[in-house]
PDB file of N, CA, C and O in Angstrom:
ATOM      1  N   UNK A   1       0.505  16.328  -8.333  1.00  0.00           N
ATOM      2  CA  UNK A   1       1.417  15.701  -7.396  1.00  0.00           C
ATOM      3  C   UNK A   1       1.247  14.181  -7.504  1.00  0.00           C
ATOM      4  O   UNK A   1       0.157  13.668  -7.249  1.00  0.00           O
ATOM      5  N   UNK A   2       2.366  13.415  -7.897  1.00  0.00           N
ATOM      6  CA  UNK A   2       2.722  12.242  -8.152  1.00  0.00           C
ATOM      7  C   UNK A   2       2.348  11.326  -6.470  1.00  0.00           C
ATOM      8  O   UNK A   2       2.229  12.075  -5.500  1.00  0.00           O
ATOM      9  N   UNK A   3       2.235  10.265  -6.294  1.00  0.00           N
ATOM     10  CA  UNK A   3       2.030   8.895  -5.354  1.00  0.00           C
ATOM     11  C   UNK A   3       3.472   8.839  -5.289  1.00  0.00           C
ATOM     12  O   UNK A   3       4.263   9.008  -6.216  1.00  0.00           O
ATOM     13  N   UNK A   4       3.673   8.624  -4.283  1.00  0.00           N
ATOM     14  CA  UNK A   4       5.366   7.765  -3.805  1.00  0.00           C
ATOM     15  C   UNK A   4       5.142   6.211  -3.432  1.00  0.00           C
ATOM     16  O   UNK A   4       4.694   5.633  -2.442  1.00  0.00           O
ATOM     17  N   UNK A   5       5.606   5.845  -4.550  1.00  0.00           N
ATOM     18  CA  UNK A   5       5.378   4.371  -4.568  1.00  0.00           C
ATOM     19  C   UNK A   5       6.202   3.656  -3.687  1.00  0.00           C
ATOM     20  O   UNK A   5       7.334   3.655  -4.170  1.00  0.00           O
ATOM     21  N   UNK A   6       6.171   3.057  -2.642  1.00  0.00           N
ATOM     22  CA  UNK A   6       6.941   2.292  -1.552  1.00  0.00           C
ATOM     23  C   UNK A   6       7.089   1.170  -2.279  1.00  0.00           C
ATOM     24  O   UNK A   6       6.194   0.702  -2.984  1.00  0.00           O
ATOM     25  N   UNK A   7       8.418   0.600  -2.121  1.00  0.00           N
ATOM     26  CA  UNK A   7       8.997  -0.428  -2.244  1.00  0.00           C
ATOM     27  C   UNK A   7       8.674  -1.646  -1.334  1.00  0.00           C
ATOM     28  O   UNK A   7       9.148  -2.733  -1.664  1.00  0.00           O
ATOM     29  N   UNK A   8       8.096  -1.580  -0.491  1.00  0.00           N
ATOM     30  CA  UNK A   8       8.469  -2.463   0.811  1.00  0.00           C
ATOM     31  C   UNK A   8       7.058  -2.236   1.042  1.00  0.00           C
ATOM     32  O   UNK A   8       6.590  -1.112   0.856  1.00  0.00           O
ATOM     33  N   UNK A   9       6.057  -3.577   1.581  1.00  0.00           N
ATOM     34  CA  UNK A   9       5.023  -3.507   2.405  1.00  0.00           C
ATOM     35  C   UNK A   9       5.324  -2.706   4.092  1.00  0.00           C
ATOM     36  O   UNK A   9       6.380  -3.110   4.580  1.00  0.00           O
ATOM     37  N   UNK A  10       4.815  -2.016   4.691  1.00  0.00           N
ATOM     38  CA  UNK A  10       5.374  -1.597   5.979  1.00  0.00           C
ATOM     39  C   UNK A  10       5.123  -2.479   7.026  1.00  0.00           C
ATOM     40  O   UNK A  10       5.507  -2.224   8.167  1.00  0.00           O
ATOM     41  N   UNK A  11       4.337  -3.788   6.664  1.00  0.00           N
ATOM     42  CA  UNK A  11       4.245  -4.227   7.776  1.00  0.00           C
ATOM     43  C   UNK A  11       4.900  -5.599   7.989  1.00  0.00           C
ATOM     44  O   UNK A  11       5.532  -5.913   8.997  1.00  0.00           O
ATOM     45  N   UNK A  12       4.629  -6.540   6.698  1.00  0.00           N
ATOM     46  CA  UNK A  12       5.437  -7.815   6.455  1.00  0.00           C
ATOM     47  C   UNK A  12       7.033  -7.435   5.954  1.00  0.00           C
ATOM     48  O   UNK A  12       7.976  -8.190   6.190  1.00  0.00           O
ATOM     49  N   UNK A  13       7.125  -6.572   5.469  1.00  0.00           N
ATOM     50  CA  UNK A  13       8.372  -6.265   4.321  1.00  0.00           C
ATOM     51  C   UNK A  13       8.709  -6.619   3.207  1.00  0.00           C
ATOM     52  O   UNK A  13       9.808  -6.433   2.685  1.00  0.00           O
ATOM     53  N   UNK A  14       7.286  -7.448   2.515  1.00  0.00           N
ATOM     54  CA  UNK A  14       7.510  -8.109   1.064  1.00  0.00           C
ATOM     55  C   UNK A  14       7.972  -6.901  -0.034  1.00  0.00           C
ATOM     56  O   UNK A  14       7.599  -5.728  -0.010  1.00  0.00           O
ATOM     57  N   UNK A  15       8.730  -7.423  -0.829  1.00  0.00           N
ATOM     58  CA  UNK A  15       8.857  -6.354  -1.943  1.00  0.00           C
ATOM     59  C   UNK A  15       7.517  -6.127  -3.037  1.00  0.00           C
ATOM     60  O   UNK A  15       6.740  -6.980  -3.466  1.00  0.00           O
ATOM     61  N   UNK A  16       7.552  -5.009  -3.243  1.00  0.00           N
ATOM     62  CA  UNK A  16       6.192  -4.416  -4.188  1.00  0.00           C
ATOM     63  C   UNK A  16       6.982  -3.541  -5.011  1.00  0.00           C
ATOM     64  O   UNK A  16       7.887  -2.806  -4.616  1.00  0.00           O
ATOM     65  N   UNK A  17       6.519  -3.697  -6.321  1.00  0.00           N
ATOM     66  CA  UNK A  17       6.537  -2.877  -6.991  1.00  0.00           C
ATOM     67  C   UNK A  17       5.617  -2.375  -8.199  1.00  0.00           C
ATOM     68  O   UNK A  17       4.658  -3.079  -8.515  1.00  0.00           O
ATOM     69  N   UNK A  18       5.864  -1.217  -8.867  1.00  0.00           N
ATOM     70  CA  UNK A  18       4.727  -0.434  -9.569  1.00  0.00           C
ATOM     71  C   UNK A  18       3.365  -1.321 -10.181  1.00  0.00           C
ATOM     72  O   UNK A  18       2.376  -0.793 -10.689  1.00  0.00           O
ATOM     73  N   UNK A  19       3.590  -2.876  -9.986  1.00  0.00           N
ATOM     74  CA  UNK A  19       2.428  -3.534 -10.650  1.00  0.00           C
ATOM     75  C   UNK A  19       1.807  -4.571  -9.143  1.00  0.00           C
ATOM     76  O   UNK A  19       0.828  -5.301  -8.991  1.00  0.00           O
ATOM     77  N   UNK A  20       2.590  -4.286  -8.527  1.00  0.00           N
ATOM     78  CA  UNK A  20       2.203  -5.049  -7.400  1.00  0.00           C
ATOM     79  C   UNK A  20       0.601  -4.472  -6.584  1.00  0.00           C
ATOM     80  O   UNK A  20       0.088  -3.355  -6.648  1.00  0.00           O
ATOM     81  N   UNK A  21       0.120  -5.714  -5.845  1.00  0.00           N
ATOM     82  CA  UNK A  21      -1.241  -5.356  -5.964  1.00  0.00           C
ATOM     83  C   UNK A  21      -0.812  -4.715  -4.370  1.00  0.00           C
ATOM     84  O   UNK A  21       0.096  -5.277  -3.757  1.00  0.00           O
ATOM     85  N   UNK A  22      -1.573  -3.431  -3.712  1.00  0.00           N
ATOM     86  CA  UNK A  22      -1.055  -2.922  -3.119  1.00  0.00           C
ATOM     87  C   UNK A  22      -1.836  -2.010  -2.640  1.00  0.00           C
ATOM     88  O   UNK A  22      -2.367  -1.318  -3.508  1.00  0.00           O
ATOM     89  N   UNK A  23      -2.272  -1.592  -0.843  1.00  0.00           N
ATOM     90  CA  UNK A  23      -3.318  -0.976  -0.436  1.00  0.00           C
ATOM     91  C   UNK A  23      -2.491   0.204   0.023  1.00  0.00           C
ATOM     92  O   UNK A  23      -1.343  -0.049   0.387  1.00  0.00           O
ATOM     93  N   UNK A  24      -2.995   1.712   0.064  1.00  0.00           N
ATOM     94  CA  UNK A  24      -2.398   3.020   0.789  1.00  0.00           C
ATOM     95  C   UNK A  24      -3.804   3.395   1.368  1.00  0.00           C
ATOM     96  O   UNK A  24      -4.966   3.058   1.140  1.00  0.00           O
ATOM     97  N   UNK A  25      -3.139   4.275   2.249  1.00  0.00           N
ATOM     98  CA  UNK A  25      -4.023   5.395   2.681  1.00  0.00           C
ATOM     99  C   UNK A  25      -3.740   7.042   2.525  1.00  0.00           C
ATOM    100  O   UNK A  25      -2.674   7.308   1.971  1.00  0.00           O
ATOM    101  N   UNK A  26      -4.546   8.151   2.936  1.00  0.00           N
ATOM    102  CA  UNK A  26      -4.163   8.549   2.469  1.00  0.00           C
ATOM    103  C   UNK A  26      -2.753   9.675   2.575  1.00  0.00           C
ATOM    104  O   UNK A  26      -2.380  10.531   1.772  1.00  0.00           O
ATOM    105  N   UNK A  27      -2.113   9.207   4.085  1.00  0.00           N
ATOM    106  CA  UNK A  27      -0.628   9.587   4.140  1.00  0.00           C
ATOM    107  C   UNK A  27       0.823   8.620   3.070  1.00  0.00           C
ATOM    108  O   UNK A  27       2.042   8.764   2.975  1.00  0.00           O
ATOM    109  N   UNK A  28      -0.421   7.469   2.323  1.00  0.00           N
ATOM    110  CA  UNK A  28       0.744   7.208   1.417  1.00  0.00           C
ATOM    111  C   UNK A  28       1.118   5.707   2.214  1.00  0.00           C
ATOM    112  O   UNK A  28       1.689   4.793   1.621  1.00  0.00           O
ATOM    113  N   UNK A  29       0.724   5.632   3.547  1.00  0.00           N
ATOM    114  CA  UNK A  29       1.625   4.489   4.343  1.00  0.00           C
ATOM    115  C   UNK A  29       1.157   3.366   3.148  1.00  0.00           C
ATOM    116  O   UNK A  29       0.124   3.598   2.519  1.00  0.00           O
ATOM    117  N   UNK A  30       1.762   2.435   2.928  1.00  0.00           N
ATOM    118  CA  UNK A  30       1.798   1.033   1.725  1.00  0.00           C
ATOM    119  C   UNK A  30       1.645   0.002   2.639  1.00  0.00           C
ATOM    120  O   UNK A  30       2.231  -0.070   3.719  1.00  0.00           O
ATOM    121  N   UNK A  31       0.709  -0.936   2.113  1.00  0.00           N
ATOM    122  CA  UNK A  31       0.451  -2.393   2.194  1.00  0.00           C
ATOM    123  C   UNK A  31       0.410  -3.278   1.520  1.00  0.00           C
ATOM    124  O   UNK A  31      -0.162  -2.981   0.472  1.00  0.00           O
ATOM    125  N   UNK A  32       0.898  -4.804   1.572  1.00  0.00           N
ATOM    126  CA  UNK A  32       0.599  -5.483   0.596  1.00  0.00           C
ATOM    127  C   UNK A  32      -1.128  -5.780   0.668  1.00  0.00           C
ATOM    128  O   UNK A  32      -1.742  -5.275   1.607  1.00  0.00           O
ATOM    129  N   UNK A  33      -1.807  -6.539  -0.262  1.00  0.00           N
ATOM    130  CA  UNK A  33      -2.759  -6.736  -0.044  1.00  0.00           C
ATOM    131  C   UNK A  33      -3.143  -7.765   0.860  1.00  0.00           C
ATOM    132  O   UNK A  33      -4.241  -7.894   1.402  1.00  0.00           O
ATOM    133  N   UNK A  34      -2.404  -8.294   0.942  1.00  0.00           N
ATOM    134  CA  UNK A  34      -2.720  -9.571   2.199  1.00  0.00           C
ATOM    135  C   UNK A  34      -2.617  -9.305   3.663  1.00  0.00           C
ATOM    136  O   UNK A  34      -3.172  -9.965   4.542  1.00  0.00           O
ATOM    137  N   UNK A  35      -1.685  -8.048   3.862  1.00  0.00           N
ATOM    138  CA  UNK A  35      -1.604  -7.325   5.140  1.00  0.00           C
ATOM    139  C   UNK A  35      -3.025  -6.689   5.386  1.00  0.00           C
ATOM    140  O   UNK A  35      -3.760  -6.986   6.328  1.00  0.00           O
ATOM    141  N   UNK A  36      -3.320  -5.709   4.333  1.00  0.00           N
ATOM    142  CA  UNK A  36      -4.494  -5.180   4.105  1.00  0.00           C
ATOM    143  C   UNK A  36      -5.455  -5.781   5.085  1.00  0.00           C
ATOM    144  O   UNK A  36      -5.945  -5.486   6.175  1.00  0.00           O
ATOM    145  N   UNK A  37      -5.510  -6.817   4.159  1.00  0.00           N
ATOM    146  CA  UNK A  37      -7.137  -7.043   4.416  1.00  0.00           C
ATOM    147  C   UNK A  37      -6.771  -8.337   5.908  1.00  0.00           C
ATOM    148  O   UNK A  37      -7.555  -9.280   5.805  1.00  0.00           O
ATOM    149  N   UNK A  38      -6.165  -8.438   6.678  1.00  0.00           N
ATOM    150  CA  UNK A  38      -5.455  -8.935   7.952  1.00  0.00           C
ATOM    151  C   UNK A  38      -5.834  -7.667   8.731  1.00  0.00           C
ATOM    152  O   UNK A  38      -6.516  -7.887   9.732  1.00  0.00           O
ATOM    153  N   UNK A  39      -5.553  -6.485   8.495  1.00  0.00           N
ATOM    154  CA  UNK A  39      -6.165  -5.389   9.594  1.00  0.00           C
ATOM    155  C   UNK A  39      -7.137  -4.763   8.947  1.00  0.00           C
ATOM    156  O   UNK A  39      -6.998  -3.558   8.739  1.00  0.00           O
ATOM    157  N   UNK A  40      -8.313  -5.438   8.498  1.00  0.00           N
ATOM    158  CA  UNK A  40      -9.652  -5.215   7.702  1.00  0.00           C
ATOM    159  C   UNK A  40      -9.534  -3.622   6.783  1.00  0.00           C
ATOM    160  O   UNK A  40     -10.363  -2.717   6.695  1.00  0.00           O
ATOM    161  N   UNK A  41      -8.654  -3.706   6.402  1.00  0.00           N
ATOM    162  CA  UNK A  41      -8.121  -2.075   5.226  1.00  0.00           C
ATOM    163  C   UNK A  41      -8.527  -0.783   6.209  1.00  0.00           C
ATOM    164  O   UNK A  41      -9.317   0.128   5.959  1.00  0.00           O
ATOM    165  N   UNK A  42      -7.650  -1.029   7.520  1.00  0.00           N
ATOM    166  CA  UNK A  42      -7.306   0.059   8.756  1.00  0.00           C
ATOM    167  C   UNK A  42      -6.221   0.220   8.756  1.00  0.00           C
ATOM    168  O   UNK A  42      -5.606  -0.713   9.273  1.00  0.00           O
ATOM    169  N   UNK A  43      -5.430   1.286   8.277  1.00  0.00           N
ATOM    170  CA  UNK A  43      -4.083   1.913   8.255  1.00  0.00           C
ATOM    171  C   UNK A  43      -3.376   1.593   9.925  1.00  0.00           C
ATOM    172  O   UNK A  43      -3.894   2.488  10.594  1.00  0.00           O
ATOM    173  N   UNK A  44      -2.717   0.994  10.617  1.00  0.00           N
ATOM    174  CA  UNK A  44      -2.444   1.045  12.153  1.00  0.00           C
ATOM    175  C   UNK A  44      -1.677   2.432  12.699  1.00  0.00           C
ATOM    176  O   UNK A  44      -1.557   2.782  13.873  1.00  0.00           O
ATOM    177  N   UNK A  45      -1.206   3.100  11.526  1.00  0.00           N
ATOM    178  CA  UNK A  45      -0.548   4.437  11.842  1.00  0.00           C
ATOM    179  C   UNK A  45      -1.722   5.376  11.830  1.00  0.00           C
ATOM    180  O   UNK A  45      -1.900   6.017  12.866  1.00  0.00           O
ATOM    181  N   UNK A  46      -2.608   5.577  10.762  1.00  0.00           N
ATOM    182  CA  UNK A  46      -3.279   7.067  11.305  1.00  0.00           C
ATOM    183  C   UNK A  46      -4.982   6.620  11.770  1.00  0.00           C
ATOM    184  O   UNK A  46      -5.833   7.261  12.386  1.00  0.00           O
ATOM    185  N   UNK A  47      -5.001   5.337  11.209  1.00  0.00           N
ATOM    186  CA  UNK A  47      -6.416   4.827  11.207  1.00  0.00           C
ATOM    187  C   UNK A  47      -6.836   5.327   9.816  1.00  0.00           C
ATOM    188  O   UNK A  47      -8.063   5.326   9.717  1.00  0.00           O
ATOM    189  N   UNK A  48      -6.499   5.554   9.227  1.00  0.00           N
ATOM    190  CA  UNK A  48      -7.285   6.149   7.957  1.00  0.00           C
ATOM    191  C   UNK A  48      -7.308   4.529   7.300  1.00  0.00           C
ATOM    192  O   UNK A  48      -6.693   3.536   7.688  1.00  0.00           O
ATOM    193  N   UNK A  49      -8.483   4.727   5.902  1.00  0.00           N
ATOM    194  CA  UNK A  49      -8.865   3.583   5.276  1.00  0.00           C
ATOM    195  C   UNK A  49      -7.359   3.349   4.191  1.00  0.00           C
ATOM    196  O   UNK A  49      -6.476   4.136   3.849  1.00  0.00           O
ATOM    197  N   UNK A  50      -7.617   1.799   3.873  1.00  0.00           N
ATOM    198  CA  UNK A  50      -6.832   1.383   3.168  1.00  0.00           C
ATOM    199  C   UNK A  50      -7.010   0.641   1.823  1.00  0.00           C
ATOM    200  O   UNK A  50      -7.196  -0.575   1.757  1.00  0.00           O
ATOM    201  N   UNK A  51      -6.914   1.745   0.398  1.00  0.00           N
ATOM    202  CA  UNK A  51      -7.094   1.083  -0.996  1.00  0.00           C
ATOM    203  C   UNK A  51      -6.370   0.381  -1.602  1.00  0.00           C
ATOM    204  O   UNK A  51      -5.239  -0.075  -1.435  1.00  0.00           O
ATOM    205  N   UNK A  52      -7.045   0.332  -2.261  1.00  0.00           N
ATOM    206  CA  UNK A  52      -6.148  -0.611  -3.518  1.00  0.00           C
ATOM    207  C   UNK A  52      -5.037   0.838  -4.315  1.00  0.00           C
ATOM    208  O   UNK A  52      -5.719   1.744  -4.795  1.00  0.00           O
ATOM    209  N   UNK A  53      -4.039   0.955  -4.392  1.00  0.00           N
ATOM    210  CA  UNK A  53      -3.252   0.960  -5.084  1.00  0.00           C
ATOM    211  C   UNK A  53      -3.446   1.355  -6.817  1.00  0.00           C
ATOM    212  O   UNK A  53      -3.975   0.603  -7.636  1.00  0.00           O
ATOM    213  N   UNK A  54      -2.953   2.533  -7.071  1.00  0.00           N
ATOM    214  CA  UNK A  54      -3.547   2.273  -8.466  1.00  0.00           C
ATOM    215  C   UNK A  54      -2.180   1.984  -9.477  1.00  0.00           C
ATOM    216  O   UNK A  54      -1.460   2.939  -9.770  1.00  0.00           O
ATOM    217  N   UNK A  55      -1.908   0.761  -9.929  1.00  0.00           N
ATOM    218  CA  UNK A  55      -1.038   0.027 -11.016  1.00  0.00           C
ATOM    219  C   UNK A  55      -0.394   1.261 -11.612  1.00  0.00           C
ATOM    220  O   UNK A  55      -1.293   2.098 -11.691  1.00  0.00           O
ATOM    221  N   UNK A  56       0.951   1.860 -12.154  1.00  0.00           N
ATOM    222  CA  UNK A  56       1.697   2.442 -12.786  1.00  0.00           C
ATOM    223  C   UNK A  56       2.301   1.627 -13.883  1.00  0.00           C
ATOM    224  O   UNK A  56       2.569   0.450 -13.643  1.00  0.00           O
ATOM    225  N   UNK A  57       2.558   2.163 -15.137  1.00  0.00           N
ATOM    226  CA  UNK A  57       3.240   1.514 -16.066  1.00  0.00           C
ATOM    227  C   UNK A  57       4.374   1.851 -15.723  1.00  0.00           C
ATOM    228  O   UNK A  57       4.844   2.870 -15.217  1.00  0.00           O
ATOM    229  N   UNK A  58       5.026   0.292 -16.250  1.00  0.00           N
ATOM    230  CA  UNK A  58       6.355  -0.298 -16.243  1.00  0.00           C
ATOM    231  C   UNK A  58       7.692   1.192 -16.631  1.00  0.00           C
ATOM    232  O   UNK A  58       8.865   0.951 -16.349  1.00  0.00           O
ATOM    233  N   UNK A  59       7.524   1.845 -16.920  1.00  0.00           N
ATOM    234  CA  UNK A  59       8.334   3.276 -17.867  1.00  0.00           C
ATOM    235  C   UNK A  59       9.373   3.675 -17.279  1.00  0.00           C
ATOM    236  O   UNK A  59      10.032   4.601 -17.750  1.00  0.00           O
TER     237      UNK A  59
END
């Protein structure tokens, strides 16, 4: 089962995409990284932790 890559940070609304640097948890909710680490990599929807994103090729 594939990642659903969000387009949109959920909290600023910057655009992201497949190379963009980029934190989830693990319902998937998306962050940019600068949001991230602004709510110390705490998801505000489930509380779950928030990673880094793993880079997809361009394809």
């Amino acid at each position: 089962m594939a990642l659903e890559y969000k387009t949109t940070c959920e909290k600023c609304t910057i655009s992201l995409n497949m190379q963009s640097e980029a934190c989830i948890c693990s319902y998937e909710c998306t962050f940019c990284e600068s949001c991230a680490t602004e709510m110390a990599n705490v998801c505000p929807n489930c509380q779950g932790e928030l990673v880094k994103r793993p880079k997809r090729n361009k394809d």
